[in-house]
C-alpha positions as CSV (number, residue, x, y, z in Angstrom):
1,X,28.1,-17.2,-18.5
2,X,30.4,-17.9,-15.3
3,X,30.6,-15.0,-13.3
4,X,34.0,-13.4,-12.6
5,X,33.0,-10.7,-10.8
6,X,34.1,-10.2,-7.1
7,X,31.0,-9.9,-4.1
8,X,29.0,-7.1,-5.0
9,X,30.5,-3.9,-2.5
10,X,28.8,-0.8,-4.7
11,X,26.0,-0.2,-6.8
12,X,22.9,-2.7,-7.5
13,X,19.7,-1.4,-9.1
14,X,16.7,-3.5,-9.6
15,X,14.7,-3.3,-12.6
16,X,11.6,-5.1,-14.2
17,X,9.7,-4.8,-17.1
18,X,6.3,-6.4,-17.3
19,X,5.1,-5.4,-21.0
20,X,7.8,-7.2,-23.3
21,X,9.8,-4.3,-23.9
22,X,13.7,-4.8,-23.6
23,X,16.3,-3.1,-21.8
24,X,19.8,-3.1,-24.3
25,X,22.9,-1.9,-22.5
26,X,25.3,-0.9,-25.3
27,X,28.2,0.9,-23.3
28,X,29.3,2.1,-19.6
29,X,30.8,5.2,-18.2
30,X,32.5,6.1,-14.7
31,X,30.9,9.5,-13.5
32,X,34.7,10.5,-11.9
33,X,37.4,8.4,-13.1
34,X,39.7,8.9,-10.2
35,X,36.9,7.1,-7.9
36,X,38.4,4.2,-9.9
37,X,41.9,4.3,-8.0
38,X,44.0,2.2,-10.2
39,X,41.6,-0.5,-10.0
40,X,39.3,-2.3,-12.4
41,X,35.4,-1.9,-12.2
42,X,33.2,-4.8,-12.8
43,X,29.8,-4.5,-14.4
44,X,27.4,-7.2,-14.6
45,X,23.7,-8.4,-14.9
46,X,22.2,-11.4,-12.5
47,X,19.3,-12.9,-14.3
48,X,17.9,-15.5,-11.3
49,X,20.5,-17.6,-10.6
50,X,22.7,-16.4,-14.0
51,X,25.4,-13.7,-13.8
52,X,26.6,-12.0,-16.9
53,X,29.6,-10.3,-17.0
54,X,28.1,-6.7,-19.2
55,X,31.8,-5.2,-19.4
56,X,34.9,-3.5,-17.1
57,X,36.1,-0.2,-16.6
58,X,38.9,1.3,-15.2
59,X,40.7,5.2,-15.0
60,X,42.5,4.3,-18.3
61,X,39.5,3.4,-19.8
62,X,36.8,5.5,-18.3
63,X,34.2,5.1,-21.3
64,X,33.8,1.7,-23.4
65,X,31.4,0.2,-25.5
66,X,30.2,-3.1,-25.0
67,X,28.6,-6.1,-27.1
68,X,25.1,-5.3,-26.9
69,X,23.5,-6.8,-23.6
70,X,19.7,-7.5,-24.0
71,X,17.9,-8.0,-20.6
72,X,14.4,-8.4,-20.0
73,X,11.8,-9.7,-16.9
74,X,13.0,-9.2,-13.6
75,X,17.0,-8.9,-13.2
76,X,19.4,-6.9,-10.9
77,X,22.8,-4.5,-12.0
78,X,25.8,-4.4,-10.3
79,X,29.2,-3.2,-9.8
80,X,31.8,-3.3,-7.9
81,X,33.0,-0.1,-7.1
82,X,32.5,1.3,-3.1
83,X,31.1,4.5,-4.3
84,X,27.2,3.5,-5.7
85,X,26.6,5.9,-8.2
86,X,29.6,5.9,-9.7
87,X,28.9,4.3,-13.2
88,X,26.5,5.2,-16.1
89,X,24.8,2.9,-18.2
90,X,24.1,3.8,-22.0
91,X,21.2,1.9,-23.1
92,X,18.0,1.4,-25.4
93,X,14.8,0.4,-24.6
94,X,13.4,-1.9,-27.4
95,X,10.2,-2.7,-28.1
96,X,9.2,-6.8,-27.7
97,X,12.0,-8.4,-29.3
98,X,14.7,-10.8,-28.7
99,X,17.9,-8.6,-30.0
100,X,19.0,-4.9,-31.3
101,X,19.3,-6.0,-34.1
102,X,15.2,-6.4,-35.3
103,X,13.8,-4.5,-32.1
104,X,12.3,-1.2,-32.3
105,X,13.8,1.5,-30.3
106,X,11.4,3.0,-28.1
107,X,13.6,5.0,-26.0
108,X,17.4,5.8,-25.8
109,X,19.3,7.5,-23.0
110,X,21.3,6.1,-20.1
111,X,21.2,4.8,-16.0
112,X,22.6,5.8,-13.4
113,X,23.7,2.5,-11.8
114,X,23.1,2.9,-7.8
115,X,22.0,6.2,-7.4
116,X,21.4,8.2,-4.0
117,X,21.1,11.3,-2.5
118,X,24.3,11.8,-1.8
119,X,25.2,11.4,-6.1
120,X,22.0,13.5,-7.0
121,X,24.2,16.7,-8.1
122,X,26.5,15.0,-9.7
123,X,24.1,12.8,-12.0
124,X,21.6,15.7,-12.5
125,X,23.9,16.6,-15.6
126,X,22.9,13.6,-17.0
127,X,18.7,13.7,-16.2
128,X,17.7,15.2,-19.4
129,X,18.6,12.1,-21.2
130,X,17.9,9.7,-18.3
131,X,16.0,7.1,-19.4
132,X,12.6,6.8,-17.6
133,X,12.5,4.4,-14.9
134,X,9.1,4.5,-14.0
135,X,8.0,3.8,-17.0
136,X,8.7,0.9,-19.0
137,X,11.7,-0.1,-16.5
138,X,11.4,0.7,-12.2
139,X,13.8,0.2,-9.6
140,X,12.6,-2.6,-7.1
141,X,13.3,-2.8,-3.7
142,X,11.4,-5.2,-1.4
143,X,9.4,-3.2,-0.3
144,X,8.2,-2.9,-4.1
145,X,8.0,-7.0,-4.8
146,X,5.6,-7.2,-1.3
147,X,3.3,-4.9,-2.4
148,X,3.2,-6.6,-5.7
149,X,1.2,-9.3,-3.9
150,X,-1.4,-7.2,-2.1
151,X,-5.1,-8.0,-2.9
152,X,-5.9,-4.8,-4.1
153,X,-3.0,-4.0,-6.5
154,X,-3.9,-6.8,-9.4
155,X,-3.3,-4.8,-12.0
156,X,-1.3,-2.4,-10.9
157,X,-0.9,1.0,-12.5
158,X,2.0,3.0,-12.5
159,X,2.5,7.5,-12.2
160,X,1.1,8.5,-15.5
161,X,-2.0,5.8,-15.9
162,X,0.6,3.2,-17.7
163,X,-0.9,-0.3,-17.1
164,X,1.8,-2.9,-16.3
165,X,-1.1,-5.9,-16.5
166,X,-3.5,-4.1,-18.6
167,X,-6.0,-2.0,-16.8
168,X,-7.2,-2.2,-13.4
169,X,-11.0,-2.6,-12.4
170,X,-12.4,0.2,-11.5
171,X,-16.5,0.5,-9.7
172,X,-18.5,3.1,-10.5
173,X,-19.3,5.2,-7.2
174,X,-23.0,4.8,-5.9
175,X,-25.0,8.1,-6.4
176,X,-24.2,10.7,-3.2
177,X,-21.5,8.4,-1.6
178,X,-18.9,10.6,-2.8
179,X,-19.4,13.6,-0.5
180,X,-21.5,14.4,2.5
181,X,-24.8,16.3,2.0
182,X,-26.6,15.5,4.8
183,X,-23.7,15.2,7.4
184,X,-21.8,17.9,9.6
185,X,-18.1,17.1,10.0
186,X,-17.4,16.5,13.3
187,X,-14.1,19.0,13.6
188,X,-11.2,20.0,11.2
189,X,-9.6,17.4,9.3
190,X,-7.0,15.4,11.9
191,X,-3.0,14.7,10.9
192,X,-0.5,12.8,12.2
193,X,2.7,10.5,11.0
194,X,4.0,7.7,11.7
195,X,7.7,6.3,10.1
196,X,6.8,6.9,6.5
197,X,3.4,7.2,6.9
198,X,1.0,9.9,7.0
199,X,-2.5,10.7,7.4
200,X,-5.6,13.2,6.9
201,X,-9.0,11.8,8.4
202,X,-12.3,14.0,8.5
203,X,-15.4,12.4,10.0
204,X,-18.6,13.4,9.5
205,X,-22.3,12.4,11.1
206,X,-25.3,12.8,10.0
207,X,-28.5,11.8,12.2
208,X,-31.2,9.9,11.0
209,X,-34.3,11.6,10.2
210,X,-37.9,12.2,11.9
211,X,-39.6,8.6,10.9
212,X,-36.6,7.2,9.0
213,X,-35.7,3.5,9.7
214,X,-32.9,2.6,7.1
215,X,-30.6,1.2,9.5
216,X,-27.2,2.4,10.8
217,X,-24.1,2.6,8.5
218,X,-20.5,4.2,8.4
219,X,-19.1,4.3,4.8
220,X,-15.5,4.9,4.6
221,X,-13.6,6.4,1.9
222,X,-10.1,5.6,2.1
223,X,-7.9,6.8,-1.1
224,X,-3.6,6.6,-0.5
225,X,-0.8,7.3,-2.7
226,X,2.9,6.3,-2.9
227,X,5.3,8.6,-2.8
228,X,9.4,8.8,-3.4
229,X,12.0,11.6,-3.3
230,X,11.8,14.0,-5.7
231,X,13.7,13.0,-8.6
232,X,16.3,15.4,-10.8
233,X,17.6,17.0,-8.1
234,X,14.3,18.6,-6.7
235,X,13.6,18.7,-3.1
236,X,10.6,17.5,-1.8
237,X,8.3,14.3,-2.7
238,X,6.5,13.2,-5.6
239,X,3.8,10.4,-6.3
240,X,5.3,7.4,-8.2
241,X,2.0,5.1,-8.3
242,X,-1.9,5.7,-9.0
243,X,-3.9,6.9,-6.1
244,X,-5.7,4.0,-5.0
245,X,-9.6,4.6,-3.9
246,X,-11.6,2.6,-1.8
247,X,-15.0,2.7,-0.4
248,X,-16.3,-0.1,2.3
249,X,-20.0,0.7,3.2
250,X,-20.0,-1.0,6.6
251,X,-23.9,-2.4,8.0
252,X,-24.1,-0.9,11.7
253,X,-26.7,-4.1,14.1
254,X,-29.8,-2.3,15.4
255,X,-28.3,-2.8,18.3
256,X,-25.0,-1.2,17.4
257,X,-23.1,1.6,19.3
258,X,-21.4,3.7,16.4
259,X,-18.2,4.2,19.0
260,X,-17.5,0.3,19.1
261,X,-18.7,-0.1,15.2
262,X,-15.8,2.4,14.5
263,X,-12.9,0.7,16.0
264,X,-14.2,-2.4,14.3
265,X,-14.6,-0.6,10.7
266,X,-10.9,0.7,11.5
267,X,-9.0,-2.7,12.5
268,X,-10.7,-4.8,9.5
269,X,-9.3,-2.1,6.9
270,X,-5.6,-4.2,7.1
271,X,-7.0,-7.0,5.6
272,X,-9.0,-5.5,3.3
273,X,-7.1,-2.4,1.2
274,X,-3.7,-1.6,3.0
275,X,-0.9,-2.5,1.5
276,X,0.8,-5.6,3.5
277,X,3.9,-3.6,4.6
278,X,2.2,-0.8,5.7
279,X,-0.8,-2.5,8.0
280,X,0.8,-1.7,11.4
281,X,1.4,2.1,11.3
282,X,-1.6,2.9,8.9
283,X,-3.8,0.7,11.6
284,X,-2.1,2.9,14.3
285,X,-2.8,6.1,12.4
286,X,-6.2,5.3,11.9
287,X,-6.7,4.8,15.7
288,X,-5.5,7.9,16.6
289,X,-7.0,10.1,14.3
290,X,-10.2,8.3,15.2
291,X,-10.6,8.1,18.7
292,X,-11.2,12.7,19.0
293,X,-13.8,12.2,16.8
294,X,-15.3,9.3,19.0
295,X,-16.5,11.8,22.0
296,X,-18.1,13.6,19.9
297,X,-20.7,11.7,17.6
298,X,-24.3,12.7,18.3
299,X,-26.1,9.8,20.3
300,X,-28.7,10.3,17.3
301,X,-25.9,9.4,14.5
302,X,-27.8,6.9,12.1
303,X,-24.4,7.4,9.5
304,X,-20.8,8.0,10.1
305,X,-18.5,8.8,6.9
306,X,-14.9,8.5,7.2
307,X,-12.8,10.3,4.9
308,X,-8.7,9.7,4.8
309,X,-6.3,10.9,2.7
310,X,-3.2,8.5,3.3
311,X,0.8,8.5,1.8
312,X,2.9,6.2,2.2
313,X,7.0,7.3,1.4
314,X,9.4,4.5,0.3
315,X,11.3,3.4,3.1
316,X,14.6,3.7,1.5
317,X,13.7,8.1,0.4
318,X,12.4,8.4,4.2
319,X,13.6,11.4,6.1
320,X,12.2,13.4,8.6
321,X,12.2,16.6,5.9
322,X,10.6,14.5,2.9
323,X,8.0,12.9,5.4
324,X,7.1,16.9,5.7
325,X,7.2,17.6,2.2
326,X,4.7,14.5,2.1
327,X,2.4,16.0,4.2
328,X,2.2,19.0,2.4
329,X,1.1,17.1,-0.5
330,X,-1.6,15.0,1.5
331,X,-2.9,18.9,2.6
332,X,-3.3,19.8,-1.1
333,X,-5.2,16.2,-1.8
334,X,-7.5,16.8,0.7
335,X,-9.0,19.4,-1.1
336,X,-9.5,17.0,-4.1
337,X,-12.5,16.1,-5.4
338,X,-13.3,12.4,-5.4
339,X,-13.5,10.9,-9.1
340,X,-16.5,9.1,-9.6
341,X,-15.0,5.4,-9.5
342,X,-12.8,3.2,-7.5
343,X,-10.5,0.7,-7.0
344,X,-12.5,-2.0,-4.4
345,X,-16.1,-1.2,-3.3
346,X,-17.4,-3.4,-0.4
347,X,-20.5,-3.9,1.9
348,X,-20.1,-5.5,4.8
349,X,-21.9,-6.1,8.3
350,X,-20.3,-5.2,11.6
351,X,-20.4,-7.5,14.6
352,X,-23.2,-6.8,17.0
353,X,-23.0,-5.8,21.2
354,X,-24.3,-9.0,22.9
355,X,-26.2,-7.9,26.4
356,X,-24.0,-10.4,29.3
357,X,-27.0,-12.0,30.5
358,X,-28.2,-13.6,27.0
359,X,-24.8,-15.6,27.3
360,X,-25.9,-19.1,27.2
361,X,-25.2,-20.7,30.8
362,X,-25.6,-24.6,31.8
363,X,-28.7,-25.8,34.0
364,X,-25.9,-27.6,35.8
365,X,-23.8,-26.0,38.4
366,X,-21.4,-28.2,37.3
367,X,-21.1,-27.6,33.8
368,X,-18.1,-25.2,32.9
369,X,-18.7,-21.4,31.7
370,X,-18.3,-20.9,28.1
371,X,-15.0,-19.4,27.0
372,X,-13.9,-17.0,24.4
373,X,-12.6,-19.1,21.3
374,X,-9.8,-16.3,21.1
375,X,-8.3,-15.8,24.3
376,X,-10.0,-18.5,26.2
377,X,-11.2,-16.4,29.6
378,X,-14.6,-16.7,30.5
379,X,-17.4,-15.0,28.0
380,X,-19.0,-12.6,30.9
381,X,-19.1,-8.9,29.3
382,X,-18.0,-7.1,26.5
383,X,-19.3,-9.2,24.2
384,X,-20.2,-9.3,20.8
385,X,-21.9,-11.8,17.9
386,X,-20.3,-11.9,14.6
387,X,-22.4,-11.1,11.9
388,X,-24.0,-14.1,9.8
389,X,-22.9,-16.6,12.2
390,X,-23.9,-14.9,15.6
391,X,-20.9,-16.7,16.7
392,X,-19.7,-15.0,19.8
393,X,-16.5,-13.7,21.5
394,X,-15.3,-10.7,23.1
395,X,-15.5,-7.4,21.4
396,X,-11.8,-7.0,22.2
397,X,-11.2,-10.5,20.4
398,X,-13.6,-9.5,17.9
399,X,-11.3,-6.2,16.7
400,X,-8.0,-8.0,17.2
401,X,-9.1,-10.8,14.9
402,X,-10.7,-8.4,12.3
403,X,-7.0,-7.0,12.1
404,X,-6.4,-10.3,10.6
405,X,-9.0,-11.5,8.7
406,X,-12.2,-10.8,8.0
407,X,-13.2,-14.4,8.7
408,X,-15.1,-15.5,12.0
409,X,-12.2,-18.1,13.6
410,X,-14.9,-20.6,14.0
411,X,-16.6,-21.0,11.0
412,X,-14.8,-18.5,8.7
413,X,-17.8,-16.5,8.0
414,X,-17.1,-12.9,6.3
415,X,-18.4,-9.5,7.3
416,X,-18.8,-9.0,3.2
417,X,-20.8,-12.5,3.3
418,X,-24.7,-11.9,3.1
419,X,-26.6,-12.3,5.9
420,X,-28.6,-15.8,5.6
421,X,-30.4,-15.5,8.4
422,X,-31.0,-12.2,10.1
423,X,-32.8,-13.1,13.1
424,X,-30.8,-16.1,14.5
425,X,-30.8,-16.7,18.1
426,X,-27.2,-15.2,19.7
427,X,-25.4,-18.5,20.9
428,X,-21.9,-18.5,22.4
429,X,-20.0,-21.6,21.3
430,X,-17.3,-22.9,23.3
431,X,-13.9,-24.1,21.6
């Protein structure tokens, strides 16, 4: 249907469903007629590139019912009026079906069509027969579609354990790598913020024991949840996705300093479990949580665990208050124990110190010093061998890629790939 609607100056609400069920919109309602002003309001639905006009109200005509309006998939509301939550939709959610007329009503109640904080009293009349949104219907904001896309939300599950793809993979947890028998934490769990982020980390060491030779390791367990304003007109925060659990078990070289092996564990976490908006300031949190606890690991450390309770508040509910409320939360989690599964478990290998003088130089005075492959300046110190490959670069360029990818830019080797061949001569190769 053409759309006769003008541009789009007042409410818009973007809502999905991904398990067949249908949204039916069988009337519309102004919350405060004399917002209207004398002037008509336009209601309508923009399927892609489609607009269909649902229906018009006006101060004469404050509540009308509408031929029955069956939306399903992705699609956006709108209206035109300047204030945003200003009009109500009265609707049914049907099971999977193509009209009211044959589909089963799952749910009935009605939307309020732009609401914010500044139109949470005056809709809260309204919340006990509010349909529920995050449930078989969510609002969508971009920040919503990108994390969509993130590698380790396939599957995603929403507040409640309601699949929207069927259920997501979940690993068993290896016996004792849930909590910290052996280990002393090394101070009281750390806090800080940043934007709408926020952040618990404990570390703990543990040093390896009189004639044990299992190698070095730091394990980190990394769980976050999403959070958004509280809805019917509560203060505070509340979570509006699963939790999602991680543990990475990272392999520390022999020759591995568990101070450097940290900061490289922390910067390859982007890539790996962080949700794609969120990298920077989680990355930044991460790093400054993590460098007290670096002064003080025992010389003897043979295992580090890292332990973070993350949240991450929607942009568009972010204020300095709720970001508190959110914290509070995170305090209460920390005290949580960990379930026994998890969301993404990996091993992976660590890149390895390189001594400067095993830095492969020409017989021939001539013959030019090897460069970084990264930043091109001379390979002299602070080196270090990527794991697998033994390819080699500067340890700085080795954290600042991992931040990236967990590739080696050369060959494209992975920290998660097995080692093939464990003693391999360390050779720096020049772009």
């Amino acid at each position: 249907m053409e759309a006769t609607a003008p541009p789009c100056t007042g409410g818009v609400m973007h809502m999905s469903s991904e398990d067949g069920r249908l949204l039916c919109i069988t009337g519309l309602s102004l919350v405060d007629p004399a917002k209207a002003r004398g002037r008509r309001v336009n209601v309508w639905a923009e399927v892609g590139l489609e607009k269909l006009v649902i229906g018009t109200l006006s101060a004469n005509e404050p509540v009308v019912a509408v031929q029955p309006v069956v939306l399903g998939g992705e699609f956006v509301l709108r209206h035109d009026l300047a204030v945003a939550a200003a009009v109500l939709l009265h609707v049914r959610v049907l099971g999977p079906s193509a009209s009211d007329d044959d589909g089963e009503v799952v749910e009935e109640g009605v939307l309020v069509l732009g609401a914010d904080d500044e139109d949470e009293e005056e809709s809260s009349a309204d919340d006990d027969d509010e349909v529920g949104v995050g449930m078989e219907y969510e609002l969508l904001s971009e920040e919503d579609m990108a994390e969509r896309y993130d590698s380790d939300n396939e599957g995603g599950v929403r507040s409640g354990g309601t699949s929207w793809r069927g259920s997501v993979p979940l690993f068993a947890a290896l016996p004792g790598s849930v909590v910290v028998p052996d280990g002393e934490f090394l101070g009281p769990a750390r806090f800080a913020a940043n934007e709408n982020t926020a952040v618990f980390m404990r570390v703990a060491a543990a040093e390896a024991a009189a004639g044990e030779d299992e190698g070095k390791e730091i394990v980190v367990l990394y769980r976050y949840t999403r959070f958004s304003r509280a809805h019917g007109g509560q203060r505070g925060v509340e979570a509006c996705r699963r939790t999602k659990l991680h543990r990475l078990r990272f392999a520390v070289p022999p020759a591995g300093d568990m101070a450097s092996s940290l900061g490289w564990a922390g910067s390859s976490l982007g890539p790996l479990i962080y949700p794609g908006l969120f990298r920077l300031q989680l990355h930044d949190l991460w790093t400054s949580l993590a460098a007290p606890a670096i002064s003080t690991i025992p010389p003897r450390a043979a295992r580090l665990q890292v332990i973070v309770d993350a949240g991450i508040l929607r942009r568009e509910d972010c204020t300095p208050e709720r970001v508190a409320h959110m914290g509070v939360a995170l305090a209460h989690r920390v005290l949580d124990a960990w379930p026994t599964y998890f969301h993404v478990v990996m091993e992976l290998h660590l890149p390895e110190p390189v001594p400067a003088n095993s830095r492969r130089i020409g017989d021939d005075d001539e013959e030019e010093a090897e460069e970084c492959c990264v930043c091109f300046e001379v390979l002299e110190s602070g080196l270090a061998a990527w794991p697998g490959c033994r390819h080699v670069f500067h340890g700085a360029c080795a954290e600042k890629t991992l931040a990236r990818s967990e590739m080696c830019p050369l060959c494209r080797h992975k920290l998660s790939d097995p080692l093939a061949q464990k003693n391999t001569k360390i050779s720096a190769v020049c772009c």
